[in-house]
C-alpha positions as CSV (number, residue, x, y, z in Angstrom):
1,X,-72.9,202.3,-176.9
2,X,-72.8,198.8,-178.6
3,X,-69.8,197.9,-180.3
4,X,-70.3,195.7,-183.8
5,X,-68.6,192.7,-184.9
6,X,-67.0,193.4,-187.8
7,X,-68.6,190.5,-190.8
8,X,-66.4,187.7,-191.9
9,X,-65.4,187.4,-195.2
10,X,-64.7,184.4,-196.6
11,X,-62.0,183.4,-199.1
12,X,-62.3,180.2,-201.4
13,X,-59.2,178.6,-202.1
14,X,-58.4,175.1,-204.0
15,X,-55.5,173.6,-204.4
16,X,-54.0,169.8,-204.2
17,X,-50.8,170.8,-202.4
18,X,-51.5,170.5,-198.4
19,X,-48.4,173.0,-197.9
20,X,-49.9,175.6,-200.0
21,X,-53.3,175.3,-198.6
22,X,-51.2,175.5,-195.2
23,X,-49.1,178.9,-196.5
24,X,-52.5,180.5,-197.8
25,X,-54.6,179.9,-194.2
26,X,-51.4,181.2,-192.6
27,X,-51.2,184.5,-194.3
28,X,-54.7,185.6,-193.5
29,X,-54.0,184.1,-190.3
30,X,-51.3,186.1,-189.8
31,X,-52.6,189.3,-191.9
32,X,-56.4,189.7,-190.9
33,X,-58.7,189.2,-188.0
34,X,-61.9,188.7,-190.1
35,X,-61.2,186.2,-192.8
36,X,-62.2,182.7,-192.9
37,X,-60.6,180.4,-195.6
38,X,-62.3,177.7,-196.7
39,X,-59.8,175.1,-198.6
40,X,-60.7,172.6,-201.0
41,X,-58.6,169.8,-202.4
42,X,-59.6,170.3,-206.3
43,X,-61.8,172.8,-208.3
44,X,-64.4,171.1,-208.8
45,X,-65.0,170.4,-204.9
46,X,-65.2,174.0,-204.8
47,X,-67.6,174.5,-208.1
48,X,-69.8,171.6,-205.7
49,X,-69.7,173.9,-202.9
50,X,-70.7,176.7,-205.1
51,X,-73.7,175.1,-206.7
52,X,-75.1,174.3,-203.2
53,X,-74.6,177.5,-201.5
54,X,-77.8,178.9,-199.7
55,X,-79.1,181.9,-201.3
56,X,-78.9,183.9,-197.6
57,X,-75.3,182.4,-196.5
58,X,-72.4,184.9,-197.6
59,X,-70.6,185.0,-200.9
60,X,-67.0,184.4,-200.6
61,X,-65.4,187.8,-201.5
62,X,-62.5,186.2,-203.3
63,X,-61.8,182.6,-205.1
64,X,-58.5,181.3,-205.3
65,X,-57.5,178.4,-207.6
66,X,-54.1,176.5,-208.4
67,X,-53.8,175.9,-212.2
68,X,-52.4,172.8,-212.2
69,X,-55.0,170.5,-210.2
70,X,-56.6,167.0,-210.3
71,X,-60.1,166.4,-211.5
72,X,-60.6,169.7,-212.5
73,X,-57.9,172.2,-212.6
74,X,-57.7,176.2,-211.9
75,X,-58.3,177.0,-215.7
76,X,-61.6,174.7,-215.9
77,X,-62.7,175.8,-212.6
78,X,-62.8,179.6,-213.3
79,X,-65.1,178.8,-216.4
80,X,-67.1,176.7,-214.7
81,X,-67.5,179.3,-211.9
82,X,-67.9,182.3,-214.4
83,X,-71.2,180.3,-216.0
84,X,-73.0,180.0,-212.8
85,X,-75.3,183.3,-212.0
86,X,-74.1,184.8,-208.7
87,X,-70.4,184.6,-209.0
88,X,-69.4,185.9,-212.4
89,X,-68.3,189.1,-210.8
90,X,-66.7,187.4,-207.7
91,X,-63.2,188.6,-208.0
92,X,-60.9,185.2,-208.8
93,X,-56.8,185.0,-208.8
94,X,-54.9,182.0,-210.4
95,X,-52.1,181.4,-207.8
96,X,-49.9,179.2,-209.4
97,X,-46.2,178.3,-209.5
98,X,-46.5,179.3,-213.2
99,X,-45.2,182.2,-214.6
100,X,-45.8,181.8,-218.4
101,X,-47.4,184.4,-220.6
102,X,-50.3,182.1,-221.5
103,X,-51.6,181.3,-218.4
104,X,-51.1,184.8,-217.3
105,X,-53.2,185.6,-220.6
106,X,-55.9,183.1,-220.0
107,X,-56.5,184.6,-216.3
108,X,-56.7,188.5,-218.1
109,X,-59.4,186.9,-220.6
110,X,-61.4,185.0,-218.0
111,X,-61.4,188.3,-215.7
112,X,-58.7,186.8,-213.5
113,X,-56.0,187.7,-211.0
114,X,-52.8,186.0,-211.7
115,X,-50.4,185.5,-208.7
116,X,-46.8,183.6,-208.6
117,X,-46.6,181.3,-205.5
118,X,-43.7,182.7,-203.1
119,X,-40.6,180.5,-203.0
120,X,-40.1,180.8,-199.4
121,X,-41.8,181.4,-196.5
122,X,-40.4,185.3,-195.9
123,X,-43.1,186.4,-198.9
124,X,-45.8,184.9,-196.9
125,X,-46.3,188.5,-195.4
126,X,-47.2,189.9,-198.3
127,X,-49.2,187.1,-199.9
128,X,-52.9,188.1,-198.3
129,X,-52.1,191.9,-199.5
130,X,-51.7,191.2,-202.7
131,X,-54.6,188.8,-202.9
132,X,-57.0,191.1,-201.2
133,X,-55.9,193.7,-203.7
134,X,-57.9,192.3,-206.0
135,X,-61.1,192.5,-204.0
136,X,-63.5,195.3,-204.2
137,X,-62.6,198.2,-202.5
138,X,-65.4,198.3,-199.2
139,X,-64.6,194.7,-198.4
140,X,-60.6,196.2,-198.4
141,X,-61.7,198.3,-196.4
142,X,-63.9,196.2,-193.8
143,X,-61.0,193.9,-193.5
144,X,-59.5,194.0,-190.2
145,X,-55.3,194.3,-190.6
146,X,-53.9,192.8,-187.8
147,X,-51.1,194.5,-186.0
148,X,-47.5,192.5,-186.4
C-alpha cells in the first residue's frame, strides 16, 4: 500500500513589517504541516506575482494583506486582485492592526476577511485557525494540524 503526500497549500501574505511577516510564517509553522507561505514586502509585489503565475502551478488557497502598506496598500491590493480572472473567488483576509468600522466595512464589501493583529506573541496559536477559517471547507480539511 502507497502512502500519499498530502498537497501543499500555499498562503499569500504581504505586508511591510518584517516582524509580522515573521509572526504569520510562525503560526503555520507551528499550526500545520502542509502550508507554504509565501511573503511579500507590498501588495503590489504580490498582484506581480499573481499576474505571472503559470496556469498549471497551484492557486494560493488564501491571500493575506496588511492595510496600511507602501506602494500599494491592502485596500488597493484586494481590488486589484478581485479584477484579475482566476482569483476573484480566492478567499482574502485584511490582517491589520486596525480595528475601525470602515475598514472592517470595506473588507465585507470587497468579499474580505477582516482580522485584528494579536498584541503578543501568546495569540499566535490561534492566528492560523482563524485565518484558515476563512478557507473553503476541503482545503480545511486537507490541512494537516500539527500535534502541540
Amino acid at each position: 500500500m502507497t502512502k500519499s503526500i498530502p498537497a501543499r497549500h500555499l498562503v499569500l501574505y504581504a505586508d511591510d513589517d518584517e516582524d509580522d511577516l515573521q509572526l504569520v510564517r510562525e503560526a503555520f509553522d507551528n499550526y500545520a504541516s502542509n502550508v507554504e507561505v509565501l511573503t511579500f514586502p507590498d501588495g503590489i509585489s504580490l498582484v506581480k506575482f499573481l499576474e505571472k503565475r503559470e496556469p498549471l502551478t497551484p492557486s494560493p488557497c488564501l491571500i493575506i494583506l496588511d492595510i496600511n502598506m507602501p506602494v500599494l496598500n491592502g485596500k488597493e491590493a484586494v481590488k486589484e486582485i478581485r479584477q484579475i480572472e482566476p482569483y476573484q473567488e480566492i478567499p482574502i483576509v485584511l490582517f491589520s492592526t486596525s480595528s475601525l468600522p470602515y475598514d472592517k466595512k470595506f473588507a465585507e464589501k470587497n468579499n474580505a476577511g477582516f482580522l485584528t493583529k494579536p498584541l503578543n506573541t501568546e495569540q499566535l496559536a490561534r492566528i492560523a485557525e482563524q485565518f484558515l477559517d476563512y478557507c473553503a471547507e476541503d482545503i480545511r480539511r486537507n490541512i494537516q494540524k500539527k500535534i502541540l
